[in-house]
C-alpha positions in Angstrom: 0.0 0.0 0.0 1.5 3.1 -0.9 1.9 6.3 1.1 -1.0 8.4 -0.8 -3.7 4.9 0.0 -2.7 5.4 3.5 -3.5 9.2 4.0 -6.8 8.4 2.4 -7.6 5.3 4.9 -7.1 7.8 7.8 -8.6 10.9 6.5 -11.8 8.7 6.2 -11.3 6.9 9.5 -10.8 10.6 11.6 -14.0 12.0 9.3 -16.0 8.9 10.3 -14.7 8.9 13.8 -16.0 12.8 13.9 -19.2 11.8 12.5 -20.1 9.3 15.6 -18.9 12.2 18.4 -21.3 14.8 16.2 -24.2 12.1 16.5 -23.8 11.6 20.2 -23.7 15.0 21.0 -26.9 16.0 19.4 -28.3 13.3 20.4 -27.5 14.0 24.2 -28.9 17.4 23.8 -32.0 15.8 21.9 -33.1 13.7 24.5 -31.3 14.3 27.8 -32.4 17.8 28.0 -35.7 19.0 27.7 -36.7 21.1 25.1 -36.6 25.0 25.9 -40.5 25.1 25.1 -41.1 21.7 26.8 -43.7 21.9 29.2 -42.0 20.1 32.5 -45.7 19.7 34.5 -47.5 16.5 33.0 -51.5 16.8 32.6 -51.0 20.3 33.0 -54.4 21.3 31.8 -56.0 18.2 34.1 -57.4 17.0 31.4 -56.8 12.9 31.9 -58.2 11.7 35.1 -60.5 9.1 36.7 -62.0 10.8 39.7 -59.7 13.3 39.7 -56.8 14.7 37.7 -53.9 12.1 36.5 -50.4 13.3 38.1 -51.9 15.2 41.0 -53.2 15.1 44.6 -55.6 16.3 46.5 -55.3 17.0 50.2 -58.7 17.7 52.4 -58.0 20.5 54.8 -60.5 21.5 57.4 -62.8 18.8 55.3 -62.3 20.8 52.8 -61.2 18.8 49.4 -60.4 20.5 45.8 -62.9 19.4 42.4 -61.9 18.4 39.5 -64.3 20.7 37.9 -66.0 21.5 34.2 -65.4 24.9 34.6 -62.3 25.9 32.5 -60.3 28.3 30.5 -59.3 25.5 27.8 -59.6 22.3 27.0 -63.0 20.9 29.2 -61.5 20.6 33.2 -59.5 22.6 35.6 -59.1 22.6 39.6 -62.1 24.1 41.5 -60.9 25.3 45.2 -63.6 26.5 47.1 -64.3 27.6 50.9 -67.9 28.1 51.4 -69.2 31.0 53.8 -68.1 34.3 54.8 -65.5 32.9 57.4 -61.9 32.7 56.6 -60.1 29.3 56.7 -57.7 27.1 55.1 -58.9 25.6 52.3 -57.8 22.1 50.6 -54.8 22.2 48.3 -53.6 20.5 44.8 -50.0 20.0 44.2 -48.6 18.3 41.5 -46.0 15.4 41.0 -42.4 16.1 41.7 -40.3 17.7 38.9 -36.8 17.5 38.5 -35.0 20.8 38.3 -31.1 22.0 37.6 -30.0 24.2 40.2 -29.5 27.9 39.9 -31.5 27.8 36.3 -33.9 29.8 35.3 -37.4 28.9 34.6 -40.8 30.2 33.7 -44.0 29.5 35.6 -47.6 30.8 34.4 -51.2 29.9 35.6 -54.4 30.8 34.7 -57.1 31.6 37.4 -60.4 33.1 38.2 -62.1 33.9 41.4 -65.4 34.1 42.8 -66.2 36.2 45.7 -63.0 35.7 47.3 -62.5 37.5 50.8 -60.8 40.4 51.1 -58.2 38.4 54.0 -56.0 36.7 51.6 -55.5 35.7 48.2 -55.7 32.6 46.4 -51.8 31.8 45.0 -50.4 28.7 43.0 -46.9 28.4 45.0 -43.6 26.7 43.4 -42.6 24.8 45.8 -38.8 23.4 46.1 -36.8 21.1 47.1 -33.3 19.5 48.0 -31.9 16.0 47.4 -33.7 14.6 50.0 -36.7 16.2 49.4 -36.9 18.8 52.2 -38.2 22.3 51.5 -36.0 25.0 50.6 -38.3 28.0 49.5 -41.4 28.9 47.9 -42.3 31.4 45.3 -45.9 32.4 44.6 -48.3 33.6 42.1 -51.3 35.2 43.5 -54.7 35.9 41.9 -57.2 38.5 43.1 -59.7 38.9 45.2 -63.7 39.5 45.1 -64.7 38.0 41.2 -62.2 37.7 38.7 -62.2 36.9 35.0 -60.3 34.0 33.7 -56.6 36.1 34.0 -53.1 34.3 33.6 -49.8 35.3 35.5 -46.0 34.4 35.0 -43.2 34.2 36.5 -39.3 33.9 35.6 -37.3 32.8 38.1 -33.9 31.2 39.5 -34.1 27.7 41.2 -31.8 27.7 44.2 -28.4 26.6 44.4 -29.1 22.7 46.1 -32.9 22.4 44.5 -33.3 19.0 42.7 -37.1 19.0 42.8 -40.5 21.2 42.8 -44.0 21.1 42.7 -46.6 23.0 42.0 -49.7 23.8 45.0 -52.4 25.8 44.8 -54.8 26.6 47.9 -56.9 29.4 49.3 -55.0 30.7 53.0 -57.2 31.4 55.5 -60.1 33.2 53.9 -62.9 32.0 51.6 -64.4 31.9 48.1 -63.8 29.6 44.8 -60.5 30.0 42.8 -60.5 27.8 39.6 -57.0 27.3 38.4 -56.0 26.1 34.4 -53.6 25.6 32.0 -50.3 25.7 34.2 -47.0 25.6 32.5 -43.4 25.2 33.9 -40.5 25.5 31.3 -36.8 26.5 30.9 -36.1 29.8 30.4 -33.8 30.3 27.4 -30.6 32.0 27.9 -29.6 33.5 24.4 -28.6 36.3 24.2 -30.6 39.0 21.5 -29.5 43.1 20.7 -31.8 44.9 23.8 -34.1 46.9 23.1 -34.0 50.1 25.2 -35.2 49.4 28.3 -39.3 50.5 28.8 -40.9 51.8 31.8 -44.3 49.5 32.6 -44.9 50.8 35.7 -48.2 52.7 36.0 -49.6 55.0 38.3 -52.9 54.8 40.0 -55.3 57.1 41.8 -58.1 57.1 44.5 -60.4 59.6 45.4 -63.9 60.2 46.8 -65.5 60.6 43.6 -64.2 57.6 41.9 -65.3 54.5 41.0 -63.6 50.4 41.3 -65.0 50.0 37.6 -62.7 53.1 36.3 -59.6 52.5 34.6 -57.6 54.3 37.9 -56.6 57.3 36.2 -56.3 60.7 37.9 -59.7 61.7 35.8 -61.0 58.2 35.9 -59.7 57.2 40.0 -61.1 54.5 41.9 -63.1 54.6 44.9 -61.6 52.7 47.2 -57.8 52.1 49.0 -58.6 48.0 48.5 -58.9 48.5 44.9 -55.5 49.7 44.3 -54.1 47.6 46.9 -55.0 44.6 45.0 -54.0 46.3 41.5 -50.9 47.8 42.1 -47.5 46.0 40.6 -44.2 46.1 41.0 -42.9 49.7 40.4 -46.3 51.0 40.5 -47.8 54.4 42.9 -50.6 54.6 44.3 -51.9 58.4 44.8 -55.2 58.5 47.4 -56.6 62.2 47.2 -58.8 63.9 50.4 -61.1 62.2 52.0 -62.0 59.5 54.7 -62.0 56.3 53.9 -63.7 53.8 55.6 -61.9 50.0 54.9 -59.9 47.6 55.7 -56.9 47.2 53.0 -54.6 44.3 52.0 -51.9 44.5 49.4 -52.1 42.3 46.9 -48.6 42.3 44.9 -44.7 42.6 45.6 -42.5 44.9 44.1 -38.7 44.0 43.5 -35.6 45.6 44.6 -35.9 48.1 41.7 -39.5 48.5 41.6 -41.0 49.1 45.0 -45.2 49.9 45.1 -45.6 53.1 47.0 -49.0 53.8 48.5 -48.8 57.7 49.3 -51.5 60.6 50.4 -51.4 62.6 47.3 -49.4 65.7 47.9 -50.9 68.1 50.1 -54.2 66.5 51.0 -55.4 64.9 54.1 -56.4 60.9 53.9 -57.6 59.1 56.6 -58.2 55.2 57.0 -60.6 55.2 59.2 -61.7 51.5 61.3 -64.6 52.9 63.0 -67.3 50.2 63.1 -64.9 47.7 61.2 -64.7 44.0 63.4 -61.2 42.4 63.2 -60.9 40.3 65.8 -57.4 39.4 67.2 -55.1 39.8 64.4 -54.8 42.4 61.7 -54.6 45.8 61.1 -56.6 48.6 58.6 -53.6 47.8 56.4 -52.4 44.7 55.8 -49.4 43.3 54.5 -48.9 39.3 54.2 -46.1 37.4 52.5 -45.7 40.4 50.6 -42.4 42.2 50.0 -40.8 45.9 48.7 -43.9 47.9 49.6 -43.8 51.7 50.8 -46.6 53.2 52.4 -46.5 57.2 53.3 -48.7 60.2 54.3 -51.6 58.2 55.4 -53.9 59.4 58.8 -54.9 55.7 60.2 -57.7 56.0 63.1 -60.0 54.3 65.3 -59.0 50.4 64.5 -60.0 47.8 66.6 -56.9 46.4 66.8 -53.7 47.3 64.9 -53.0 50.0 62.3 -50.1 48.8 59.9 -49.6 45.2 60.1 -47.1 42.9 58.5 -46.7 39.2 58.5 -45.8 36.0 56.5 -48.3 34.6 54.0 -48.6 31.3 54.1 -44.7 30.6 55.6 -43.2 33.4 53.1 -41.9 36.2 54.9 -42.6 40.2 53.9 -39.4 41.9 53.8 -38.2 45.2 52.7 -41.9 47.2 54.1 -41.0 51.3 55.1 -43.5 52.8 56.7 -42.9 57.1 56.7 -44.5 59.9 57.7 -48.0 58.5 58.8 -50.0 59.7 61.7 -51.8 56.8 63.5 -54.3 57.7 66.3 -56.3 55.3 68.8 -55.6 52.0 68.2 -57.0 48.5 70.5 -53.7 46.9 70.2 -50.6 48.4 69.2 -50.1 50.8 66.7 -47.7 49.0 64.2 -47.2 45.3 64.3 -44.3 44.0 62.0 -43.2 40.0 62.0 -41.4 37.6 60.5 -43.2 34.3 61.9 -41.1 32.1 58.9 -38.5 29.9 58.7 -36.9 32.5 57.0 -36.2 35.5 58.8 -37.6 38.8 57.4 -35.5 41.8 56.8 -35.4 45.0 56.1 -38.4 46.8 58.0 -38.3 50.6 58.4 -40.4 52.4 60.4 -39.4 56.4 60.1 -41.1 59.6 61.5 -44.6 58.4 62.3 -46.8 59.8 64.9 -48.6 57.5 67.3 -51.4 59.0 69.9 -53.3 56.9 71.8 -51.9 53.7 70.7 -52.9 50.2 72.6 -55.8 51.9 74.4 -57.2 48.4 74.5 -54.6 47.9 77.9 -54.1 44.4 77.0 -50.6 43.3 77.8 -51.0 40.4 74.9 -51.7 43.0 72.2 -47.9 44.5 71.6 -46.4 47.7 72.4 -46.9 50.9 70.3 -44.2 50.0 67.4 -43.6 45.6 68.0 -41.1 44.1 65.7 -40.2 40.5 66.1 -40.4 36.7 65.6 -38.0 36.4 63.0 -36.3 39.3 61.8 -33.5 40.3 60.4 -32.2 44.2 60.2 -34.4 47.0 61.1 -34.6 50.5 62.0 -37.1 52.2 63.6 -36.2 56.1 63.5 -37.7 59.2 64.2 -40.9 58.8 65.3 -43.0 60.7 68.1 -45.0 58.4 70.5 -47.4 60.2 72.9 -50.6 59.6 75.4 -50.1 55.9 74.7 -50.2 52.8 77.0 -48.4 49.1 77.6 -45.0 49.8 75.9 -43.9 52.0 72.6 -41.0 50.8 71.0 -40.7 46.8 71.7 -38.4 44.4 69.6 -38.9 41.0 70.6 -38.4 37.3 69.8 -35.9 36.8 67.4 -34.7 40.1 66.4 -30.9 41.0 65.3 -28.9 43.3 63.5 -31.3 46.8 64.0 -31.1 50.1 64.7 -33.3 52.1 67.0 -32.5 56.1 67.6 -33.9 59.4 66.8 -37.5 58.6 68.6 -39.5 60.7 71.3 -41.8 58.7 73.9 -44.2 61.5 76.1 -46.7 61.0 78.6 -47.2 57.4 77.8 -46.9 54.4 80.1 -44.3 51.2 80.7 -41.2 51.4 78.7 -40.2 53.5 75.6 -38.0 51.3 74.6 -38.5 47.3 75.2 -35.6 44.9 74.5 -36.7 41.4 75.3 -35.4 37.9 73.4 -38.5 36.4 74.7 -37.4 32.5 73.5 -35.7 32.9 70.2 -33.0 35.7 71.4 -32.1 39.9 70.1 -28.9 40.5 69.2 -26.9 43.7 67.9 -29.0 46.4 68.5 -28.0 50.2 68.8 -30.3 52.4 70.7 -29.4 56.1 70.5 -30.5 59.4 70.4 -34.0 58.9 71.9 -35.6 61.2 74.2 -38.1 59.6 76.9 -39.9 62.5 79.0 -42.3 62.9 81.4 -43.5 59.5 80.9 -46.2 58.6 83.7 -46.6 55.5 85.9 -50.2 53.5 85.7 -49.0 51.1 89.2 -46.3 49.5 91.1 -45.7 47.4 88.4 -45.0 50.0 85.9 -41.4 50.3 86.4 -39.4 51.5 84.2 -40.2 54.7 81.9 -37.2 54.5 79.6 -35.2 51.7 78.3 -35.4 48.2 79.5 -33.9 44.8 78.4 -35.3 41.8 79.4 -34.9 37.6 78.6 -38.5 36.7 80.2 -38.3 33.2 78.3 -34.4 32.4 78.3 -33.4 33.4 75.0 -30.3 35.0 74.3 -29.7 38.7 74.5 -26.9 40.0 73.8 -24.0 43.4 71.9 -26.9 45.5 72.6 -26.0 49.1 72.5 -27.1 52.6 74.5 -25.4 55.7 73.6 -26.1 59.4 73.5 -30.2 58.8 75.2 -31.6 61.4 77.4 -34.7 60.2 79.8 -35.8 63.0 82.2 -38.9 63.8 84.2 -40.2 60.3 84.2 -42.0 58.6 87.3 -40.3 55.4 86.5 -36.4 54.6 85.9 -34.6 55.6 83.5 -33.0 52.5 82.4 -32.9 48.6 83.3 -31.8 45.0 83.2 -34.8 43.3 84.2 -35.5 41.6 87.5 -37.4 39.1 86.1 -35.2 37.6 83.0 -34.5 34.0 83.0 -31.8 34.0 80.1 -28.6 34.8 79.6 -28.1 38.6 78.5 -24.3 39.7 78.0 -22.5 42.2 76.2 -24.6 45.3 77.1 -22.9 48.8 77.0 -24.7 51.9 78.0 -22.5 54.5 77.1 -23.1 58.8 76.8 -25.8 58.8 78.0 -28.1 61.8 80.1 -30.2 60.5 82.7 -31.8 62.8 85.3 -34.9 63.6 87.5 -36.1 59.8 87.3 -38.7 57.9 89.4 -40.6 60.7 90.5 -43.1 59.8 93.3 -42.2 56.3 93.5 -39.7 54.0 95.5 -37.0 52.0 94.0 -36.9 53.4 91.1 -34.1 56.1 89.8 -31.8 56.2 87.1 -29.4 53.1 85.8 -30.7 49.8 87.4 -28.9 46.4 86.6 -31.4 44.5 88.5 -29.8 41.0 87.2 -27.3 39.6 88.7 -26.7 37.1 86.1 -26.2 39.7 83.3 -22.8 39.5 82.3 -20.1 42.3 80.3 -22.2 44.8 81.4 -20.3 48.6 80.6 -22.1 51.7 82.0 -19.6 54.6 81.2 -19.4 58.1 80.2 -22.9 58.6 81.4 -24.8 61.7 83.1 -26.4 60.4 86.2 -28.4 63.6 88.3 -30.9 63.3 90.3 -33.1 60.7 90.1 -35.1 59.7 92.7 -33.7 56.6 94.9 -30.4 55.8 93.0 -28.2 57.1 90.3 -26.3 53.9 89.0 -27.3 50.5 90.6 -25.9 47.1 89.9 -26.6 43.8 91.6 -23.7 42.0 89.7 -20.3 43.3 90.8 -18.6 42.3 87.6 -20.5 45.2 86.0 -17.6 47.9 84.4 -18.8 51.4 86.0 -16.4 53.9 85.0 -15.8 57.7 84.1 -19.4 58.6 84.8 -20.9 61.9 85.9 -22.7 61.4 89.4 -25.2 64.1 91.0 -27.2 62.6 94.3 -25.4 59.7 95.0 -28.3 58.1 97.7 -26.7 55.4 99.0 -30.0 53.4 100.4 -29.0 50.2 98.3 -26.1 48.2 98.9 -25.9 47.8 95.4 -26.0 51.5 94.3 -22.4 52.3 93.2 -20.0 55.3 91.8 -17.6 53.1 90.2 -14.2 54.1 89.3 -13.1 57.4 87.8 -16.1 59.4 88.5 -16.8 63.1 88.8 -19.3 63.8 91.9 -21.8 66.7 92.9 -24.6 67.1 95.2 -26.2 69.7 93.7 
């Protein structure tokens, strides 16, 4: 065989060889990877079934059970969930099979829906649901449909599966209210990822308005507004305004959408007019507020007057185990309230973060004088960064400023407490700890005592269930004129609380009229790296600085009336003295 018959056996071999890698590969890509239109959810229209749908489940709640029902947006079946009466409660739920997913990929989810009378307490949602390896939940994202009647209406989603999910499923449910949600024609499928030349970027945000004189059947315009606050709550989308003109509007409101981090909906007074939320004659129970906020996330709400509620005014929770983060409330005026004024929690697995509460104006808050019902502004069970800032808090009972239960990493200064009862300021880890807080530039004054029990009229820190408190920070407070002290470790913690400094502060003419009670008290022996330095101490009424653990650092502080009728009252090291 010459040399030319041997060049020509192995250009064929290496052009055959080449051949069999090109067929494997597309092959591989043909059928071990879904198609980017494939959709992933089998019997997605429910359309195959015996007594119910082929590929899905239904789970009785409450004896409540979903129908595989005639009513549809195509094809001849879809999901009925219905909750009969005018009481909220959990309905059934449908999920779907398990679906393998790749981690950190993007997908699209969409669902049609229509509703039917649906209670203005929560929405009905179809949640993607996911998973790890071993099938444990790792988060949730939801697609919520209106409330009252709806029209057959489909929304989508693009998201990112986490970075361990293997699997999801799809469930749909009503939480906690009532009504019928029908759900059709759902679809789960891989986002592509090529790349086309961008368009410039468009602006879809809209801008809504409510007045007096409108109507819910207008378009929302500002010559064609709605009537009511509800209306646009349940409208409004990410990166929308909502603009409420004069007027007093008599409802109970619950937001209906998220924004995103670059698209927050803002509900605002429009700009110079007076609007008022008034609960007068509203029943709510236990729970709620006149505006409410579940599961929901990058909302603003601004300029509002909230009155007369018979129990909360602002309040925040999870939806159905998802968290609402990033909420602001600014510049509202909030005025006799059951419980407290503003309630914000997490209540999730997942903590939520992010909540602002900035120069509000509370009078009368918690006139209700329940204990159980929360302090003025109550943050806690769950959350993570916070800052409440610059408000005014006056002629209110049972506790103004309290952040509670699982709380770290917020930032409380810039607030005024008058003529109010209990604490301004409430620290307490309750069972699931509070951890790096600053508290500074408050001013508590003339703050009154209700009874003996009524303590402390300033700042107190407390672990009354044994969680962890601890790097919690007081610097540059002044409390003066108060009947009760000005600041404390509680007496009656149970926990471990450590790593307190109280630093700067200006604490004088304390515990007016009553016994035992003055100006610094650490009335816990078992609180440990305790610091109490730099401080102003005049005055008060039957101590200045008091510590019942000796390990507490008391040093370079100012000192006017030292008393000396408690052992435990001390001057520390390095102090300046007067008896003025």
């Amino acid at each position: 065989m010459n040399a030319r018959n041997k060049i020509n056996i192995i250009i064929t071999l290496i052009i055959f060889v080449n051949i069999i890698i090109f067929t494997f590969l597309i092959y591989s890509i043909l059928f071990s990877t879904p198609a980017l239109n494939t959709n992933l959810i089998v019997n997605p229209s429910f359309e195959s079934g015996i007594t119910r749908p082929n590929n899905w489940t239904f789970v009785t709640k409450d004896e409540n059970i979903p129908i595989w029902d005639n009513m549809h947006y195509n094809g001849s079946k879809s999901i009925k969930i219905s909750v009969p009466g005018m009481t909220g409660r959990e309905s059934g739920y449908a999920e779907s099979d398990m679906i393998k997913v790749e981690p950190q990929h993007y997908y699209t989810f969409s669902a049609w829906g229509k509703t039917e009378n649906v209670s203005e307490t929560d929405c009905p949602a179809v949640w993607i649901v996911e998973l790890d390896v071993n099938k444990k939940w790792i988060k949730q994202t939801n697609l919520s449909f209106g409330k009252c009647t709806n029209e057959w209406t489909q929304k989508r989603i693009d998201f990112e599966t986490n970075s361990n999910a293997t699997y999801l499923y799809i469930h749909a449910d009503i939480w906690k209210g009532y009504g019928t949600f029908w759900m059709d024609d759902v679809a789960l499928k891989i986002k592509t990822t090529q790349t086309y030349p961008q368009a410039p970027e468009q602006n879809f945000s809209s801008t809504y308005y409510v007045a007096m004189n409108g109507n819910d059947n207008n378009s929302g315009t500002e010559s064609q507004p709605w009537r009511t606050i509800s209306k646009a709550a349940r409208t409004a989308d990410a990166g929308d305004t909502v603009y409420v003109k004069e007027g007093v509007y008599y409802e109970q409101v619950w937001v209906g959408n998220s924004g995103s981090p670059d698209k927050w909906i803002t509900f605002a007074a429009y700009p110079g007019h007076s609007v008022t939320i008034d609960g007068t004659g509203l029943p709510m129970g236990r729970d709620y507020g006149l505006f409410n906020i579940l599961g929901k996330s990058y909302i603003k709400v601004t300029g509002f007057r909230i009155i007369n509620s018979e129990y909360s005014g602002f309040y925040v929770t999870h939806g159905e185990g998802v968290p609402s983060s990033n909420i602001i409330f600014s510049h509202n005026y909030l005025e006799k309230t059951w419980a407290a004024a503003i309630i914000m929690f997490g209540l999730s697995t997942t903590p939520a973060t992010n909540f602002i509460v900035d120069g509000n104006t509370l009078v009368q808050s918690h006139i209700g004088d329940d204990p159980m019902a929360h302090e003025g502004i109550t943050i806690g069970h769950n959350v993570d960064g916070f800052e409440i800032k610059n408000n005014f808090i006056t002629d209110s009972f049972v506790g103004q400023i309290n952040t509670k239960a699982g709380v770290t990493n917020g930032k409380i200064y810039n607030n005024t407490c008058v003529n109010s009862t209990y604490s301004c300021i409430y620290i307490d880890a309750w069972t699931d700890g509070a951890s790096n807080i600053e508290v500074l530039e408050n001013v508590v004054h003339d703050m009154i005592s209700k009874n003996e029990d009524d303590v402390v009229s300033g700042f107190n820190v407390a672990s009354e269930q044994g969680g962890l408190v601890e790097n919690i920070t007081f610097y540059n407070n002044t409390a003066y004129n108060n009947s009760g002290t000005a600041l404390m470790i509680a007496h009656y913690s149970i926990g471990p609380i450590k790593n307190i400094k109280i630093i700067g502060n200006t604490f004088y003419n304390n515990g007016i009229g009553y016994k035992e009670r003055g100006g610094i008290s650490i009335d816990y022996d078992k609180a440990t790296d305790v610091i109490i330095k730099d401080n102003i101490v005049s005055q008060n009424n039957e101590f200045q600085i008091l510590s019942k653990n000796a390990n507490t650092l008391v040093d370079h502080n100012f000192i006017n009336g030292f008393r000396g009728y408690y052992s435990s009252e001390t001057l520390g090291s390095n102090y300046s003295q007067a008896n003025i």
